[in-house]
N, C-alpha and C positions, 0 to 999 in steps of 0.2 A: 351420728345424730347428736345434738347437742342433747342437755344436760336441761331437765325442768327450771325454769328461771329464778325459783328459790333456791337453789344449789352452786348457786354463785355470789364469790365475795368480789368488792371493788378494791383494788389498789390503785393509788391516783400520787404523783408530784406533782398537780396543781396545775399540770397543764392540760392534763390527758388522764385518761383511767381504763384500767384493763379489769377484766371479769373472769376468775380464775375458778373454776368449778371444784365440785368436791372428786372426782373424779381425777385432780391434779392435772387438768389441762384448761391453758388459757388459750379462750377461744374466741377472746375477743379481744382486739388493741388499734388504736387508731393513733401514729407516731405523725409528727412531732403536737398534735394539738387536739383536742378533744373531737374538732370536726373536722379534723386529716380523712385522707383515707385509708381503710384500716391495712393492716399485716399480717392478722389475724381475725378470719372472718368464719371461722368455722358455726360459729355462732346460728349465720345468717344459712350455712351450706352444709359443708361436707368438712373435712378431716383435710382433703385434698382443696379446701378455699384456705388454709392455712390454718394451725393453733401448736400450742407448743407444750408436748405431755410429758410428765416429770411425776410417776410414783411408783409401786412395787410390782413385780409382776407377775408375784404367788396367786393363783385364783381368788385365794382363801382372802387376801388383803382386804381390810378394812378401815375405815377411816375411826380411828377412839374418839379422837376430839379436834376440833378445827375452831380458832378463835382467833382474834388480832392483839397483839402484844398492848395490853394494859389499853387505856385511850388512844390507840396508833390505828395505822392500816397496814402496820406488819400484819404479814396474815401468818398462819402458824398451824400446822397441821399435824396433827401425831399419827402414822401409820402402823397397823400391827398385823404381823405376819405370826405363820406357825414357828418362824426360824428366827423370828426378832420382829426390832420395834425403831423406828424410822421416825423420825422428824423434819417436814420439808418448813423452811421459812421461805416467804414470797414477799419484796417490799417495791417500791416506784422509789428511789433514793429521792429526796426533797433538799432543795435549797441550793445544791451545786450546778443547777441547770442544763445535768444530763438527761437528755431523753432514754432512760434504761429499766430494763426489772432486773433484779437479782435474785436467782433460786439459790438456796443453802439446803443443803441437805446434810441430816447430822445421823451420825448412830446412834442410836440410844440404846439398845441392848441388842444381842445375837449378833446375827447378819441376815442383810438383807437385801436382795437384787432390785436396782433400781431399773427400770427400765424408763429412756426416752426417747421421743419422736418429736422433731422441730421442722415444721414444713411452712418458709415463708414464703407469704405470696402480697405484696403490694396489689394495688389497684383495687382493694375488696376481694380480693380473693381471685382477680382476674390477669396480673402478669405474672408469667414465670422469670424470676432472676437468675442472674448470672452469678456462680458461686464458686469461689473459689477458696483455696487454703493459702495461708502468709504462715510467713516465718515471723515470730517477735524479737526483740531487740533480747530478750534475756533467754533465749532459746526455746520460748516454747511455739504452740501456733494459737492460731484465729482462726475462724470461718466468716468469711466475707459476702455481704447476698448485696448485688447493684442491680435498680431496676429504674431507669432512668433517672429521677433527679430525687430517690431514694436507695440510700444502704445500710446497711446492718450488719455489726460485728459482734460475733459470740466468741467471749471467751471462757477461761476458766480450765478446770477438772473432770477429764474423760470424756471431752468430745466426741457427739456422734459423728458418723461416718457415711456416706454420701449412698444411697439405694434409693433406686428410681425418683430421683425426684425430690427426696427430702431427706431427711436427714435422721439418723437413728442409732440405738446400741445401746448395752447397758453393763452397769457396773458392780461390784461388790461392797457392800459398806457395814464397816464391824461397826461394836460397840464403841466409842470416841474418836472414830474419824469424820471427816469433814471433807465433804467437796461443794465447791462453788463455780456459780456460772452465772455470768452477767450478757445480754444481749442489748446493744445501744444502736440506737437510729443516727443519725447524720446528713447532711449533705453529699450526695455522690462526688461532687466538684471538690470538696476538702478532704485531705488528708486522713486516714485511719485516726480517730484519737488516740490517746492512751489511758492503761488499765484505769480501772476503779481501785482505790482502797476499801474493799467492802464493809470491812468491818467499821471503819470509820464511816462510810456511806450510812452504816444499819446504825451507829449510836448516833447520829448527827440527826437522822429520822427521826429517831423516838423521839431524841430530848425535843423535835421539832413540833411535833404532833400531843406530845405532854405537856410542853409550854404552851402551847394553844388553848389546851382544855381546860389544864388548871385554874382559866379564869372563868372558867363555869363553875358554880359553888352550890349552886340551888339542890336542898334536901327531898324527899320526898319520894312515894310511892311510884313516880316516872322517873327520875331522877336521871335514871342510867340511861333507858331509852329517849329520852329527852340530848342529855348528852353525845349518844350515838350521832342522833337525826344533826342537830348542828354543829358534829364533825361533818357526814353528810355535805352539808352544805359548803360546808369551808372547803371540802374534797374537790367537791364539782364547781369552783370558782377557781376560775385565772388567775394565778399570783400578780400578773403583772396588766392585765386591763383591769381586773375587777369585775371582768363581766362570768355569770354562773347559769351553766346548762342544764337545761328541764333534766335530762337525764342525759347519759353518758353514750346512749345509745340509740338505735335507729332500726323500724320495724317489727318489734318485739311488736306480738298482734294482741291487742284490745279483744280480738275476737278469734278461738282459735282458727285454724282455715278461711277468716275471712279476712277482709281488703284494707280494715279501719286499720292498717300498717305505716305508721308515722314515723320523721326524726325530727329527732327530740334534744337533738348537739345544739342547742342555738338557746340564745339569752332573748328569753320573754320580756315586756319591761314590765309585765306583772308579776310576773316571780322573783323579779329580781325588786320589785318593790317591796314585795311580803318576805323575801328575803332581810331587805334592810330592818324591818317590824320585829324581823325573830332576833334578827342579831341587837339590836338597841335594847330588844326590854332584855336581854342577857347578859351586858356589860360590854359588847363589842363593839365599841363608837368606832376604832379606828377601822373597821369591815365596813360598817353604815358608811361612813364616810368615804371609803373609797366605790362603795355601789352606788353611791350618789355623784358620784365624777362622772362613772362611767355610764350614770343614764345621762346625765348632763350631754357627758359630750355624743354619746350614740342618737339623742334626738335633737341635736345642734341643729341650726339650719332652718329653713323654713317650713313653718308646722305644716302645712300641707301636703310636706313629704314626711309626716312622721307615720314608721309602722309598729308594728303588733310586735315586732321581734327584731333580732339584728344578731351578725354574728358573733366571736368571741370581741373581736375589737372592736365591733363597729358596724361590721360591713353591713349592706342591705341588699346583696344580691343572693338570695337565698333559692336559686331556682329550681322548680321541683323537678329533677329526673326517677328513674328507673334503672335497677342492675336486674338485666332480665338476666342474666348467666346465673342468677343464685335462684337455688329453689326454695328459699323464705325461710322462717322455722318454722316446722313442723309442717310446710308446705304451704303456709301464709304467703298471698301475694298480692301486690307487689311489693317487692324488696324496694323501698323508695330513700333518693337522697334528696335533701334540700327540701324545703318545706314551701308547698303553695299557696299555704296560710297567708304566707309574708304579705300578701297582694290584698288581704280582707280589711275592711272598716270595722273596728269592733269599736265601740261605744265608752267601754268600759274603761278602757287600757290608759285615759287622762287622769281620770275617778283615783284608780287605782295606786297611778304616779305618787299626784298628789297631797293624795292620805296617809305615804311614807314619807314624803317630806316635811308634812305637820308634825310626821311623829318626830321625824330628826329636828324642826324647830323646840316640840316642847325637851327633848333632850337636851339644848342647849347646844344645837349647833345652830351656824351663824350664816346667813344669806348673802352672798356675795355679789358683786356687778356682773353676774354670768348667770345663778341660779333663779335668783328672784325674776330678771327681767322674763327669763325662758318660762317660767311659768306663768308667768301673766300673759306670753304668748301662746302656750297654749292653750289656757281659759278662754284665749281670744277662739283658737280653733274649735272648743266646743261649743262654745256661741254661734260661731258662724255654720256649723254643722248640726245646729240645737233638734233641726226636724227632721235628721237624716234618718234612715234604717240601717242597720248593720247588720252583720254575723254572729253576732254575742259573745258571749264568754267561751262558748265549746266551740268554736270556728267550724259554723254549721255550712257544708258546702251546698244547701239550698238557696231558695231566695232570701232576702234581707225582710228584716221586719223587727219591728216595733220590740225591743227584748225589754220585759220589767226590770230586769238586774243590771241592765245597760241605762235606762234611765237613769236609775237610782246611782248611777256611780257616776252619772254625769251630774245629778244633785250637788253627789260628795263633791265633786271637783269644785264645783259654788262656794259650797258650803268651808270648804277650806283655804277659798280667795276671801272672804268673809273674814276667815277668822286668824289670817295674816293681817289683817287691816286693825280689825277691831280687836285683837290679843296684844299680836308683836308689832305692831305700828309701821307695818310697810305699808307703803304705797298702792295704790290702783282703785279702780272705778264700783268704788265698796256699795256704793246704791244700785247699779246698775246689776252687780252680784246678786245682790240680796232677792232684788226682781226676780233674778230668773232663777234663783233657788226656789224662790216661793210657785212661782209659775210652772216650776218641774214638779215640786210637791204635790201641786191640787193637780195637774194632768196625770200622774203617776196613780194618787189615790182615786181617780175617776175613770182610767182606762187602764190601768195595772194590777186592781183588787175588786175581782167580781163578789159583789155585797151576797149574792143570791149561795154561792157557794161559800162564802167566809173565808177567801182564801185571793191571797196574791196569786197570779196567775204566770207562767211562763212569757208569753205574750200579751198584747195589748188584745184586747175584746178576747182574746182566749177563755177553754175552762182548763187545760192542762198544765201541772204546773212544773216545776224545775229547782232542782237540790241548791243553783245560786240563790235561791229565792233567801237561804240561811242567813247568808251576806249581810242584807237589810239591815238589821239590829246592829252589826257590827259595826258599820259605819256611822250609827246612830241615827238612822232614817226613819224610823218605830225602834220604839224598847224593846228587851227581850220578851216584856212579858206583857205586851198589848195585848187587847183582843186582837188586831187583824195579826201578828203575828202567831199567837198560839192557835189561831185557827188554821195557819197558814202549815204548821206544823202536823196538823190535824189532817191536813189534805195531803201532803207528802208521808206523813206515815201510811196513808190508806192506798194511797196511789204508785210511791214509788221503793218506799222501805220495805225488803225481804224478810222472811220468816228467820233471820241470824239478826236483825234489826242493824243491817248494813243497805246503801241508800245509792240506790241507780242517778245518773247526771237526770236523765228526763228518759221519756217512751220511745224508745230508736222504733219502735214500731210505727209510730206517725210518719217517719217519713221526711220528716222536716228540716233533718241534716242532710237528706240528697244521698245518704247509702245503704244500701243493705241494712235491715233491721239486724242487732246483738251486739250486746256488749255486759259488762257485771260491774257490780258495784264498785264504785268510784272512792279509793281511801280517802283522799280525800273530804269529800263530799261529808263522807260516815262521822269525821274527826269536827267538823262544822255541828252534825246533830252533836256530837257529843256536849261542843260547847252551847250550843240555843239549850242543852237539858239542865248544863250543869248553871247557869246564869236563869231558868226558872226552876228552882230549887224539886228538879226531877233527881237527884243527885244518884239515888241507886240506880237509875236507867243509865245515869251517864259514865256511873264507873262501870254497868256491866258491860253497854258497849263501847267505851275504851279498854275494854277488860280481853274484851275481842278482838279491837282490832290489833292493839299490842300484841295479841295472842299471834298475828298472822305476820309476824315481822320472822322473820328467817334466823337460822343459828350464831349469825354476827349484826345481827338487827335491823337488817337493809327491809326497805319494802319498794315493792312496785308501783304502777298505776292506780293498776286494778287487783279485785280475789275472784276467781269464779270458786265459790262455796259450793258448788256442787262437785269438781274435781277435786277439789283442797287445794290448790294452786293459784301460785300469781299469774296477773297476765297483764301485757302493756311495758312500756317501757322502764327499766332498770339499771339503777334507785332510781326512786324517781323523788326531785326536790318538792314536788306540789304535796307529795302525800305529808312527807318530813317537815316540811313548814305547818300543816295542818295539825301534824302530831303537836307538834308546840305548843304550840296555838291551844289546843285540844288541856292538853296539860295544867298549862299557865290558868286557864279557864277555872278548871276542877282546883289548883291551887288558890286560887284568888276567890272561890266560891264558898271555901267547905262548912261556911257556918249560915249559907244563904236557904232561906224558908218561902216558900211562895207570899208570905207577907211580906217579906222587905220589899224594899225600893231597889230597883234596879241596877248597875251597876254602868255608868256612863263610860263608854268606851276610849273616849277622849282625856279620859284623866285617869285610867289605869297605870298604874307606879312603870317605871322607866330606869330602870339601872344601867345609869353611866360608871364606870370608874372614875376616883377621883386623879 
């Protein structure tokens, strides 16, 4: 049985990320690309869909302390037995463009039996390979697993040994010895590679994952967990497209035992927009600027085929299957690959674009013969789609309809053709903009904000409302502190925020997503009140519910989806980048607020401070 989804750390080289429990089995990996299929699916199954365990085998064993080396994704585990005391390190080596993990295991005092179990299975947990033992060039061996146009060689220190099917045995480790063992993905068709230098692999990591960080400098009360969340994000991005996946994984249920079971491997272009938002006000222009190639070039082409999502590179054939052989976590089904999202009209996903290329304008980046014209193409396509219906922002699989926050981000998209024209002196048809921002405005405030209830609403003619309704002020479409928005406020505390003052997407009990009613509070969502509180000088509501939701970020700082606060757990896929961008977000907010009074004047979103490096 897999391991509750807070119990798991991420190790990632940028192309891939694996989920290594406290339990010391990774039980989940997907070789050579974040949306391969996996080799470790234990996650999703059984012990027998593959994972690979590596800790002690005294009953008594416990885990002291589990954390990631300084700002890294070294993960680092200290085990303690009655007989001694055990240190496993676990890393993704970064920059040599091995697809590998390396376990180390150290003595640290006594002795102490390691026991391990490596059972690989391609296909998601559905080919058995072919496995066999080599001889090395300097006399020692490997264990070789080919499964047609995948393989995998394990080397190293006290290799297990072949029983039914996988692979197992264990070892003795005093106090200062050291064994290591590297397992690396490949092409079946090429050659075995050769060894790692691990040690060199493990300093090359850190100083990698340290130099990254170190140019995050920002003080403060978040500081750290601020820091984590855009590691996070740098974790789950391509080194080489720049494209960044919602999460690393696939299925983890929203609901437990129920269907709302998603993957989540794929590059949103609104994540990867709010992505661009987090990394610019943080000093990372040359990140912004490589996510902005790669929406560039993922929505190249004619706007009429632009979608919702694409995959690490590019692709847009995302099509939804099914592994009926896995029986889900926790008996969640279906176990689904590819997402059939991809095929929805969402409204919003223009809006969204570009609002993070205003932002990479006011940062001082520069519009080329490729980005500007693409954007004014697709201004063209929200025009020409101005009275369409969609799916909205939570990819509702019911009917299409009228979404207030899908509006409103089709404003924004106006509104920031406008203010390319009239700021930075590009080009395009700036009156004909202006029209139809004004014409979205007065339709929005007429069929979007029922006066009778004082509340923006989810839907047009609706009375229910919806956690994107937060959004609004952010993009500057009302202030934070209007009347219709603090009314609006007024109607989702009553409506949709829990007794822990954490905030549901909308009422899955209407229906209006097309499935089964449940699901729990949306971190996300939560991280949005945080900021609508701290931007109208609610300031103690907003640290104590950023007080909470930090509270629910795991022993290495990762957070999920979702929390169901009534189990104490996360639920949804994991990490997840939407919560982590929010966190920021969330932060930055409470940072940039902490002297604001319900008297001040508001705080314009569009001219919030932007740290480039010089």
């Amino acid at each position: 049985m897999a391991s509750r989804i807070e119990d798991y750390a991420l190790l990632s080289d940028l192309h891939t990320g694996a989920l290594v429990g406290r339990d010391g089995s990774i039980d989940w990996l997907c070789f050579p690309r974040f949306d391969s299929p996996a080799v470790f699916t234990a996650l999703l199954g059984t012990s027998d869909h593959g994972r690979w365990l590596m800790a002690p085998t005294h009953p008594e064993a416990a885990v002291a302390k589990r954390s990631y080396r300084g700002r890294t994704f070294v993960l680092e585990t200290l085990w303690e037995t009655p007989e001694g005391t055990a240190r496993i390190t676990d890393f993704m080596p970064v920059g040599d463009r091995r697809a590998s993990i390396v376990r180390r295991i150290d003595g640290v005092s006594g002795r102490v039996e390691i026991g391990q179990k490596i059972t690989v299975r391609p296909g998601y947990g559905k080919v058995l390979p072919w496995v066999r033992r080599i001889d090395e060039a300097d006399g020692s061996e490997a264990i070789v697993a080919v499964a047609g146009p995948d393989a995998l060689v394990l080397r190293g220190d006290e290799l297990p040994h072949a029983v039914d099917h996988q692979h197992s045995g264990t070892f003795l480790i005093a106090a200062g010895e050291r064994v290591e063992q590297e397992l690396m993905w490949y092409p079946s068709h090429r050659p075995v590679p050769t060894p790692i230098d691990t040690e060199r692999a493990l300093v090359e990591t850190v100083n990698y994952w340290d130099k990254w960080a170190a140019r995050y400098n920002q003080n403060g009360k978040y500081s750290v967990i601020v820091e984590r969340s855009l590691l996070v994000l740098r974790a789950l991005t391509h080194e080489d497209t720049g494209g960044i996946v919602a999460a690393p994984t696939t299925s983890l249920p929203e609901d437990f035992g129920g269907a709302r079971n998603w993957d989540y491997r794929f590059c949103w272009l609104r994540d990867a927009a709010l992505t661009l938002e987090a990394m610019l006000t943080h000093g990372y222009a040359e990140e912004a600027l490589k996510w902005r190639d790669w929406l560039l070039r993922a929505v190249a082409g004619d706007p009429e085929d632009l979608q919702i999502m694409y995959g690490l590179g590019g692709e847009r054939d995302l099509t939804e299957g099914e592994l009926s052989h896995l029986p889900g976590y926790e008996g969640a089904l279906p176990v689904r690959i590819g997402n059939g999202a991809v095929g929805q009209y969402q409204a919003d996903v223009v809006g969204e674009v570009l609002v993070a290329l205003e932002k990479l304008r006011l940062a001082g980046g520069h519009e080329d013969h490729f980005s500007w014209p693409l954007q004014q193409a697709m201004l063209g396509f929200v025009e020409k789609h101005l009275n369409a219906k969609d799916h909205g922002i939570w990819e509702m699989r019911g009917d299409q309809l009228h979404f207030t926050h899908s509006r409103v981000m089709m404003w924004s998209a106006f509104d920031c053709g406008v203010r390319a024209v009239r700021d930075h002196g590009l080009s395009g048809p700036v009156e004909r903009w202006e029209e139809l921002r004004s014409q979205l405005h007065a339709e929005i405030m007429e069929f979007g904000f029922n006066k009778e209830l004082n509340t923006f609403t989810q839907t047009y003619g609706g009375t229910a409302t919806d956690a994107s309704l937060l959004v609004l002020p952010q993009v500057g479409f009302v202030s934070y502190s209007s009347p219709e928005m603090l009314g609006t406020v007024d109607a989702l505390e009553a409506e949709l925020v829990d007794a822990h003052g954490l905030i549901l997407r909308y009422r899955t009990e209407t229906g209006l997503d097309g499935l089964a009613p449940g699901e729990h509070p949306f971190l996300a969502c939560s991280f949005w009140l945080v900021e609508q509180y701290a931007h109208t000088g609610r300031r103690k509501d907003a640290v104590k519910l950023m007080d909470t939701l930090v509270g629910l970020a795991n022993d290495v700082g990762l957070l999920s989806e979702e929390y169901d606060m009534g189990q104490g757990r996360m639920a949804g896929n994991f990490p997840q980048a939407f919560s982590h961008l929010a966190l920021v977000r969330a932060a930055d907010a409470l940072h940039g607020t902490e002297h604001l009074s319900l008297s001040d004047e508001p705080i314009d979103t569009h001219t919030m401070p932007i740290v480039v490096p010089s």
